[in-house]
ZAKERO-73941 format. One record per residue: residue number from 1; residue in one letter; x, y, z of N, C-alpha, C, O, CB in turn. Coordinates in Angstrom, 1 decimal. Atoms other than C-alpha are relative to their C-alpha. Glycine has a CB too. Layout:
# ZAKERO-73941
GUPA seq type   n_px   n_py   n_pz  ca_px  ca_py  ca_pz   c_px   c_py   c_pz   o_px   o_py   o_pz  cb_px  cb_py  cb_pz
GUPA NUM    A      X      Y      Z      X      Y      Z      X      Y      Z      X      Y      Z      X      Y      Z
...
***
This chain:
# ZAKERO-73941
GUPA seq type   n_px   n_py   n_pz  ca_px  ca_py  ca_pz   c_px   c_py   c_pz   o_px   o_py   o_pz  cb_px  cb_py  cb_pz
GUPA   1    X   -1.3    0.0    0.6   23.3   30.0   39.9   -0.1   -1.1   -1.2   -0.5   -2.2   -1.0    1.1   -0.4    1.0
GUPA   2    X    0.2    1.0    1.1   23.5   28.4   36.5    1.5   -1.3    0.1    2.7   -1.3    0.4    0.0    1.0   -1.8
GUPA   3    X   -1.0    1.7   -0.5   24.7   24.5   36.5    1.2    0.0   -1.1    1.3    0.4   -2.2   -1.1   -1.9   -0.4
GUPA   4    X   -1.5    0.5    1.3   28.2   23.5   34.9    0.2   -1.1   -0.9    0.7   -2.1   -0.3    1.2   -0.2    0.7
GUPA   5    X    0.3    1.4    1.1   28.0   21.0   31.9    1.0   -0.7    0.6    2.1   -0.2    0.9    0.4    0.1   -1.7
GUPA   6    X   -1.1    0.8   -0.3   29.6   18.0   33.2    0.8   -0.3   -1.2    0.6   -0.2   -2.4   -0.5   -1.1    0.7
GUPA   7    X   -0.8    0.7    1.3   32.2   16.6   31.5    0.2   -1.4    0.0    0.3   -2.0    1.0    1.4    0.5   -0.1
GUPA   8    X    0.8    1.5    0.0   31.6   13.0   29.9    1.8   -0.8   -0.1    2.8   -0.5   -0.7   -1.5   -0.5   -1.7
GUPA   9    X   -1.0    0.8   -0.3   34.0   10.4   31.1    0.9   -0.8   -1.2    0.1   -0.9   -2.1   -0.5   -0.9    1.0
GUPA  10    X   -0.5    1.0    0.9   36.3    8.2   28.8   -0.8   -1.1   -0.2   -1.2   -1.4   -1.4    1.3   -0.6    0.4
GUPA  11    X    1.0    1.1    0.4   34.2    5.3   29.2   -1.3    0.4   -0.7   -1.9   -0.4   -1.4   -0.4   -0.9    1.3
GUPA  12    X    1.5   -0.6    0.2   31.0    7.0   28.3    0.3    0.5   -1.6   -0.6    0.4   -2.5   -0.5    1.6    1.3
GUPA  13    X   -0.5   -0.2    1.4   32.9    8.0   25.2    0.2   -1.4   -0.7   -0.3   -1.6   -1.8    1.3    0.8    0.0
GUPA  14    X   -0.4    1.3    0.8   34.2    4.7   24.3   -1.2   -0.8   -0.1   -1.1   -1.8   -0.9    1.1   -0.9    0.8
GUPA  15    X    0.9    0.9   -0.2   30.9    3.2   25.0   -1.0    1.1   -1.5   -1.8    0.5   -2.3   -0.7   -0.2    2.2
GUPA  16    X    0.6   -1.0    1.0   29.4    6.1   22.4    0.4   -0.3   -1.7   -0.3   -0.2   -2.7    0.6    1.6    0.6
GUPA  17    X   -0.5    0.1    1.3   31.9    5.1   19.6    0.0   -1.6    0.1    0.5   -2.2   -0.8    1.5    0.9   -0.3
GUPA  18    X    0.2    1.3    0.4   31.3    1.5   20.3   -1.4    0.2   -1.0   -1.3    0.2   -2.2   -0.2   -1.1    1.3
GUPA  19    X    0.9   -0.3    0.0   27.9    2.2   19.9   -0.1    0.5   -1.8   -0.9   -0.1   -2.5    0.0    0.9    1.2
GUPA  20    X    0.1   -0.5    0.8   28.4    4.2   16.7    0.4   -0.9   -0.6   -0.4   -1.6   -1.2    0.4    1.0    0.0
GUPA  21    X   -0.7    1.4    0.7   30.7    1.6   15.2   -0.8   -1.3   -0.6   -0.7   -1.8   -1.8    0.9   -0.6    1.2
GUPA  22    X    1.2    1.1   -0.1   28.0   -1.1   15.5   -0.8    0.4   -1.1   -0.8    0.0   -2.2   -0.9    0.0    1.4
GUPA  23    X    0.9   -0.7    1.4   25.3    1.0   13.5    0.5    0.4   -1.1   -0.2    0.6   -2.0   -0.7    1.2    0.1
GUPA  24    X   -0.6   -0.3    1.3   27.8    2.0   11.0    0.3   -1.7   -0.5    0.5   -2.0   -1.6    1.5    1.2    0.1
GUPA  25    X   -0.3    1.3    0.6   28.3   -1.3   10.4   -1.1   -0.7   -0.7   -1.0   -1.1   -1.8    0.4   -0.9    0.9
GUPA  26    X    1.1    0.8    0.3   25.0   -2.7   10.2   -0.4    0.4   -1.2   -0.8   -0.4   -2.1   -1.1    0.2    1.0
GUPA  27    X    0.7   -0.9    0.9   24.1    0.5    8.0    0.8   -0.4   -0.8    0.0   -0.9   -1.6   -0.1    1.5    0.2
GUPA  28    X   -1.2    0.9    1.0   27.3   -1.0    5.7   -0.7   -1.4   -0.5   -0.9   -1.5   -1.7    1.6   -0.4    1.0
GUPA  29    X    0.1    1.0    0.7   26.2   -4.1    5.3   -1.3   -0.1   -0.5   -1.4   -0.8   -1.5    0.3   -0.9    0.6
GUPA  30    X    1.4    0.2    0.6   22.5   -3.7    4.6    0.3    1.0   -1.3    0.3    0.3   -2.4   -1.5    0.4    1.2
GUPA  31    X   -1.0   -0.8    1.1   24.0   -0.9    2.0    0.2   -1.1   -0.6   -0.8   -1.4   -1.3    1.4    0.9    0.4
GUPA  32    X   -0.8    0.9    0.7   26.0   -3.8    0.5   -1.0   -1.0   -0.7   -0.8   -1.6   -1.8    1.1   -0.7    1.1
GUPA  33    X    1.0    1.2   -0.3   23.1   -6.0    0.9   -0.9    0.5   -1.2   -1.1   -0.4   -2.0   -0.9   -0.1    1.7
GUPA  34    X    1.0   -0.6    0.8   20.7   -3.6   -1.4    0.4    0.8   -1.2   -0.3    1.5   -1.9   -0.8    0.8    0.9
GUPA  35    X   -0.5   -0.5    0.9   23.2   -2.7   -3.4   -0.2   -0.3   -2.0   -0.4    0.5   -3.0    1.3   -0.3    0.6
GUPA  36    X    0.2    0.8    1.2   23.0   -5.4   -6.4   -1.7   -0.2   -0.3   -2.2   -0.7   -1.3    0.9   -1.7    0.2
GUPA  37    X    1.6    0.3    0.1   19.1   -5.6   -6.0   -0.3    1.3    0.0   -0.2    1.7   -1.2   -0.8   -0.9    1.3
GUPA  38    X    0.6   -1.8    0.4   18.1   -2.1   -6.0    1.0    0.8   -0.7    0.7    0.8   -1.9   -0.4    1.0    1.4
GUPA  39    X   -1.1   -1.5    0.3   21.1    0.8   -6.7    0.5   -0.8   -1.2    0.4    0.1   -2.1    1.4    0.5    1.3
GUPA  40    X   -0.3   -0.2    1.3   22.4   -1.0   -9.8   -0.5   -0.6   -1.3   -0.2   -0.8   -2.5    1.1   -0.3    0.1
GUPA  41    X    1.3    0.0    1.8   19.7   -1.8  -12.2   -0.8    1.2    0.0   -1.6    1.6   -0.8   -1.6   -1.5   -0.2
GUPA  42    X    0.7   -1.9    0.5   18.6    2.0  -11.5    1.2    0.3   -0.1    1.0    1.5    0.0   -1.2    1.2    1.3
GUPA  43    X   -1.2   -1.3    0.7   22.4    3.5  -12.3    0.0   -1.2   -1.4    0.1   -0.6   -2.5    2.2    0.2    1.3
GUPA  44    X   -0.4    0.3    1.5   22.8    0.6  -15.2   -1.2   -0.6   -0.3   -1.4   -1.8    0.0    1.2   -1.0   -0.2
GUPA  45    X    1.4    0.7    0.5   19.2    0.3  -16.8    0.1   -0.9   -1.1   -0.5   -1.9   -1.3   -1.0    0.9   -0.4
GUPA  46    X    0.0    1.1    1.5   20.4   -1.0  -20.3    0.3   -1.5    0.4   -0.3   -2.5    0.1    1.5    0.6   -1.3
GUPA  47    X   -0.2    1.4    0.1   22.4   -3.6  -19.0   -0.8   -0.6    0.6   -1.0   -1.7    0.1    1.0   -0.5    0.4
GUPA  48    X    1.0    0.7   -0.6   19.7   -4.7  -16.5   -0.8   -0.6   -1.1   -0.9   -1.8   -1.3   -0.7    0.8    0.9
GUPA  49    X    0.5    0.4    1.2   17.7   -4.6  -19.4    0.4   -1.1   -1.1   -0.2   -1.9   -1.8    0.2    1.1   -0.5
GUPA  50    X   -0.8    1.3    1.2   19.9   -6.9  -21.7    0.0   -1.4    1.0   -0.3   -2.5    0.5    2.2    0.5   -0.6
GUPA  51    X    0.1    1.5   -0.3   20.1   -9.6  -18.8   -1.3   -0.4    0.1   -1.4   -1.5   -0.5    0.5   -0.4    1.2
GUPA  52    X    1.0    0.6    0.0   16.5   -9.9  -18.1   -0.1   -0.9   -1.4   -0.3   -2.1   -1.5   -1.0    1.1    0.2
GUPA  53    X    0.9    0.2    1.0   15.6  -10.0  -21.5    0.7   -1.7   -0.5    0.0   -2.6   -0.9    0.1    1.4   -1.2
GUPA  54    X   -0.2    1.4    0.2   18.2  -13.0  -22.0   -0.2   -0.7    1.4    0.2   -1.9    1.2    1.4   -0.3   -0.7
GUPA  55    X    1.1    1.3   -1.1   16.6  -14.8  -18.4   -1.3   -0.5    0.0   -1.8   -1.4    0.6   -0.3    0.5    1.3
GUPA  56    X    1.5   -0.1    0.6   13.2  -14.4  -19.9    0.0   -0.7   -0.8   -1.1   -1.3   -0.7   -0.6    1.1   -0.4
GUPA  57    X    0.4    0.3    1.4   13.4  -15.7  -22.9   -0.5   -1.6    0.1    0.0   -2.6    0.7    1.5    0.2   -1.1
GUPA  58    X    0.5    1.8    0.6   11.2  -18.9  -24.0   -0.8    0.5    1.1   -1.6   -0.4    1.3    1.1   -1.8   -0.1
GUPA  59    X    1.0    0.5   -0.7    9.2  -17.5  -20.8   -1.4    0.4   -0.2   -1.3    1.5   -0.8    0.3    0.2    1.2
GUPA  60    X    1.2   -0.4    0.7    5.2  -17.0  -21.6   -0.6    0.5    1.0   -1.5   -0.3    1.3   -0.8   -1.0   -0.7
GUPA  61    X    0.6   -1.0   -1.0    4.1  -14.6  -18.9   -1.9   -0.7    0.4   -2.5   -0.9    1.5    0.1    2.1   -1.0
GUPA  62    X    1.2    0.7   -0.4    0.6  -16.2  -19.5   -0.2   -1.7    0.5   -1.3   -2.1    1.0   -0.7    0.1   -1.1
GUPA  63    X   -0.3    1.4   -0.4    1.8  -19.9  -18.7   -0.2   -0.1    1.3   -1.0   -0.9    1.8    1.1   -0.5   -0.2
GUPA  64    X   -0.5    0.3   -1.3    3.2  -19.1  -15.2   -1.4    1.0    0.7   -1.7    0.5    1.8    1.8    0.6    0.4
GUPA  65    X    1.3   -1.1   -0.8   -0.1  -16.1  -14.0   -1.0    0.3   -1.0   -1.2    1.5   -1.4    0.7    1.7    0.4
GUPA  66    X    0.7   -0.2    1.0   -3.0  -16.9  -16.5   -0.9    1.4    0.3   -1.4    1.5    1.4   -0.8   -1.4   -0.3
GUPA  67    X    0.8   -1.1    0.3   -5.0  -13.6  -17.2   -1.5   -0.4    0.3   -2.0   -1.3   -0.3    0.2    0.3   -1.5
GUPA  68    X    1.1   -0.3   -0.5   -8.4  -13.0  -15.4   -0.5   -1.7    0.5   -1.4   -2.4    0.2   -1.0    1.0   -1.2
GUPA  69    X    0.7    1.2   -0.9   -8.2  -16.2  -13.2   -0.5    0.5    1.7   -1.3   -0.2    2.4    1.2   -1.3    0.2
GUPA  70    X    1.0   -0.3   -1.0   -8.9  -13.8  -10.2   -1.2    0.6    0.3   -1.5    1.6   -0.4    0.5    0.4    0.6
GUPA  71    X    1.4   -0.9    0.5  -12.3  -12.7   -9.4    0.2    1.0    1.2    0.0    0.9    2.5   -2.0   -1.1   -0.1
GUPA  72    X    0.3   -1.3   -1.0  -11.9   -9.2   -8.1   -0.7    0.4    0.9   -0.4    1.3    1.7   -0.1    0.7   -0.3
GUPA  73    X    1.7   -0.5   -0.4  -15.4   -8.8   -6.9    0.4   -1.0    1.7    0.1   -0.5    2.7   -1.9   -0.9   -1.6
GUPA  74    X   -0.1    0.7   -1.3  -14.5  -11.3   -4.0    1.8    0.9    1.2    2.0    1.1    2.4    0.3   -2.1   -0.6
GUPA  75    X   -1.0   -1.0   -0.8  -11.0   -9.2   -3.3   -0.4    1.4    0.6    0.0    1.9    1.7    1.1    0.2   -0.8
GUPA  76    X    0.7   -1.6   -0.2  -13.1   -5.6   -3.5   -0.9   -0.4    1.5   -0.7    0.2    2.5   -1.3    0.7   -1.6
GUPA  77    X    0.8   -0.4   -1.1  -15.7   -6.7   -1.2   -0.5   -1.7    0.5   -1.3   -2.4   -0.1   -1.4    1.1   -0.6
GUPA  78    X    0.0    1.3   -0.3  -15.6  -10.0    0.4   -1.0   -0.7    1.2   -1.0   -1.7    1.8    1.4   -0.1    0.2
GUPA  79    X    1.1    0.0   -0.8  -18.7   -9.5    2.3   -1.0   -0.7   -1.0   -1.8   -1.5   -0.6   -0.4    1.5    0.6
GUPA  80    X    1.4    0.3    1.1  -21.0  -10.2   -1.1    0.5   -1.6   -0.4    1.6   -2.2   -0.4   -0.3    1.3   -2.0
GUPA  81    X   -0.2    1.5    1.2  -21.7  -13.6   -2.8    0.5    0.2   -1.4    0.4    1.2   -2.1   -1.5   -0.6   -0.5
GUPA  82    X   -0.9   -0.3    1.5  -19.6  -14.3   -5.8   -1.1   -0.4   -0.7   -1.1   -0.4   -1.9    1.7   -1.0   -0.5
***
């Protein structure tokens, strides 16, 4: 004889939409969280664009990460003598 779906109690519900409530939340605020750092310098590239360029300025990209001070050959294979 086939079984009869039980039916789920009030608490079991309330404990389901706590439950839900919680992760919608979390999912909200990390959203909120990734909002100004990722989602709106890819919907507004110009202006992103225009602040960098005036946070940058006067900076010399080679000052702060001088060019070919790492020796790759020890990152590729760090088994050989440099």
């Amino acid at each position: 004889r086939p079984r009869r779906p039980r039916a789920v109690s009030a608490g079991a519900m309330a404990g389901l939409s706590r439950t839900l409530g919680i992760f919608g939340a979390f999912v909200a605020v990390v959203g909120a969280a990734f909002y100004p750092i990722y989602f709106r310098p890819l919907l507004l590239p110009e202006e992103y664009k225009k602040e960098q360029s005036i946070n940058r300025a006067g900076i010399v990209q080679e000052d702060i990460q001088p060019a070919g001070t790492l020796d790759l050959c020890v990152c590729i294979d760090g088994f050989k003598d440099p």
